[in-house]
ZAPALO-666496 format. One line per field, with one value per residue (C-alpha): x, y, z; chain. Coordinates in pm, whole numbers, plus 50000, padded with zeros to 5 digits. Layout:
N
x <- X, ...
y <- Y, ...
z <- Z, ...
unit <- A, ...
REM end
This chain:
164
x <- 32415, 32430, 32761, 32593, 32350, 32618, 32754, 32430, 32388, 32685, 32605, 32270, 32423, 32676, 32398, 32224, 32476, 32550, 32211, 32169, 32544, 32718, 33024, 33378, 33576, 33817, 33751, 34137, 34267, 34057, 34112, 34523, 34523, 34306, 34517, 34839, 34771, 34685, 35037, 35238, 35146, 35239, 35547, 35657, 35574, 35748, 36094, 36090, 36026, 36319, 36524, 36472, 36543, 36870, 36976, 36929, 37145, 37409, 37416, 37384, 37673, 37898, 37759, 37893, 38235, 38334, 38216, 38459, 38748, 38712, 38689, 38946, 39190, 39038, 39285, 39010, 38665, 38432, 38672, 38614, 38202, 38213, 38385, 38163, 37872, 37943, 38075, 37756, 37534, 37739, 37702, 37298, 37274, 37467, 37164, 36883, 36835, 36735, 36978, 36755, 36582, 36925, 37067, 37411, 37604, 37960, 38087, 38499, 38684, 38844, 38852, 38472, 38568, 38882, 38814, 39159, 39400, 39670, 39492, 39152, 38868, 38575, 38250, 37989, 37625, 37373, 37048, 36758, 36380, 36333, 36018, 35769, 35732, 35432, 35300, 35193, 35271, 34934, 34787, 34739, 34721, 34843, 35128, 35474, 35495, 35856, 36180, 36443, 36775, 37089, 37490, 37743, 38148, 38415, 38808, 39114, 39308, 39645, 39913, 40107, 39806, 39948, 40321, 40209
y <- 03721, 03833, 03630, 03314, 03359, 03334, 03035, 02901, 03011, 02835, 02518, 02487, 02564, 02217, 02055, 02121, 02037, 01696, 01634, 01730, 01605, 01935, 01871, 01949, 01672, 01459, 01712, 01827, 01504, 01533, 01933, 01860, 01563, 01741, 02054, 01852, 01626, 01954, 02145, 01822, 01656, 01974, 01994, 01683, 01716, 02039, 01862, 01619, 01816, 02008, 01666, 01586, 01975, 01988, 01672, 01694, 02030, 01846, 01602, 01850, 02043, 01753, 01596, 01907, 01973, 01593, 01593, 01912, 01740, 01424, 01590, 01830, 01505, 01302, 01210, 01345, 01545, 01214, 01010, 01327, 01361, 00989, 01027, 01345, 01177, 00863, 01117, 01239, 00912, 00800, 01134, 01138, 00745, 00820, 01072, 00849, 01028, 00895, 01005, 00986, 01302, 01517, 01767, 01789, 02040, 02115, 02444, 02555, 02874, 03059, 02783, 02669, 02388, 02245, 02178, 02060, 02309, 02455, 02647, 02666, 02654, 02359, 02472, 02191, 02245, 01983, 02067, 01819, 01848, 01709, 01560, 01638, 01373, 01182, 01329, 01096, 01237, 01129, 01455, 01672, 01989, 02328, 02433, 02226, 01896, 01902, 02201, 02264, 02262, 02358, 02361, 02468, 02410, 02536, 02358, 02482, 02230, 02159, 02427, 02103, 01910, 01744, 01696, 01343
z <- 82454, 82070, 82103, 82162, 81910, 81668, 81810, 81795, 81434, 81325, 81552, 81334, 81017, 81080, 81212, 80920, 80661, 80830, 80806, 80402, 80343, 80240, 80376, 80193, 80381, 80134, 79842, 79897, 79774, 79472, 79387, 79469, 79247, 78963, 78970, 79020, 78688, 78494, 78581, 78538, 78238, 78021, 78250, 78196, 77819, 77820, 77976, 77734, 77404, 77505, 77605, 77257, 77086, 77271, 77179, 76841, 76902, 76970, 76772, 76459, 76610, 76647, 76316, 76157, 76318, 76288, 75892, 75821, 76031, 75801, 75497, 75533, 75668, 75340, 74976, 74787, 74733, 74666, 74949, 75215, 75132, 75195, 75476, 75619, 75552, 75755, 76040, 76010, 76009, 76305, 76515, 76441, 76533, 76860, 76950, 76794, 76486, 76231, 75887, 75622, 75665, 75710, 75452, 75465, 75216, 75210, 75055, 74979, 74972, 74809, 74549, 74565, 74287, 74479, 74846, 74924, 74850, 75114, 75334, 75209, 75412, 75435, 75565, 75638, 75682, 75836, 75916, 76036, 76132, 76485, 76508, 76821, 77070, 77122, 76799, 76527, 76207, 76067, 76212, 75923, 76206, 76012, 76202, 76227, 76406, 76354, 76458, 76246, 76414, 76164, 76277, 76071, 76111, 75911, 75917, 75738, 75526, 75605, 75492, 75387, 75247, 74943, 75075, 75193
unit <- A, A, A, A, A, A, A, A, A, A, A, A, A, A, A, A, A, A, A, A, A, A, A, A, A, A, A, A, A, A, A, A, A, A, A, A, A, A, A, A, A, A, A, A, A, A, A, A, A, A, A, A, A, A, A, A, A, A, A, A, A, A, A, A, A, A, A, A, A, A, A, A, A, A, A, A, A, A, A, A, A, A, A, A, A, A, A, A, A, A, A, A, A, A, A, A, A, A, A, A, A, A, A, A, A, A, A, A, A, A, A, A, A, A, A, A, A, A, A, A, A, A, A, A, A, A, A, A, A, A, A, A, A, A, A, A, A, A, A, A, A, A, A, A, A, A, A, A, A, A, A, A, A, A, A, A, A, A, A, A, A, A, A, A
REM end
């Protein structure tokens, strides 16, 4: 008997909430697509922040190892920067980066003031800022709205550099 009074109880209790309109049907749809939209977007934002970060790795690293191989193959100092720095320009455009924010520095040893001589060793440095996606750079926010991503490469000149 106390069983069917429970029945009974919940019978009402449905009865009464089709009545007033408390029911929870279709409010899954709405809760999965709320919840869903509040995980993905900063997913997706996530993926593609580091999309960009890694490609700007790479094209840094390759920026760098192609400039030394030019320079170190170049007749001269002036001829071999030229030559590194279009290396460069052409690396970063192959990424979609845009050169004119890029520092690029090229260093010698053990003679820092003559890069080519037998043996010697070219290091080039590039560095670049990579800008944050989807983030104007009007924002005047005070933390960085850009990552700095630096490679490095070093090339030995020929032993018989000069013999040409």
């Amino acid at each position: 008997m106390r069983l069917l009074s429970l029945f009974d109880s919940r019978a009402r209790s449905a009865e009464d909430c089709a009545v007033d309109g408390c029911s929870d049907r279709g409010s899954a749809s709405l809760e999965f697509i709320t919840a869903g939209l509040l995980m993905l977007v900063p997913l997706v934002y996530l993926t593609l922040t580091l999309g960009t970060i890694q490609s700007a790795a790479l094209a840094t690293e390759g920026a760098a190892r192609q400039g030394a191989r030019v320079f170190v193959q170049a007749e001269s100092t002036t001829a071999g920067t030229a030559a590194a720095r279009r290396a460069l320009d052409l690396a970063l455009a192959d990424h979609g980066i845009d050169p004119s924010g890029v520092s690029l520095s090229i260093s010698c040893s053990p003679n820092p003031g003559q890069c080519h001589t037998r043996r010697g060793w070219v290091t080039v440095d590039v560095a670049v800022r990579v800008p944050l996606p989807l983030v104007p750079p009007v924002f005047d926010l005070r933390v960085p709205l850009a990552v700095p991503v630096e490679a490095s490469a070093t090339q030995q000149v020929s032993r018989f550099w000069g013999a040409r």
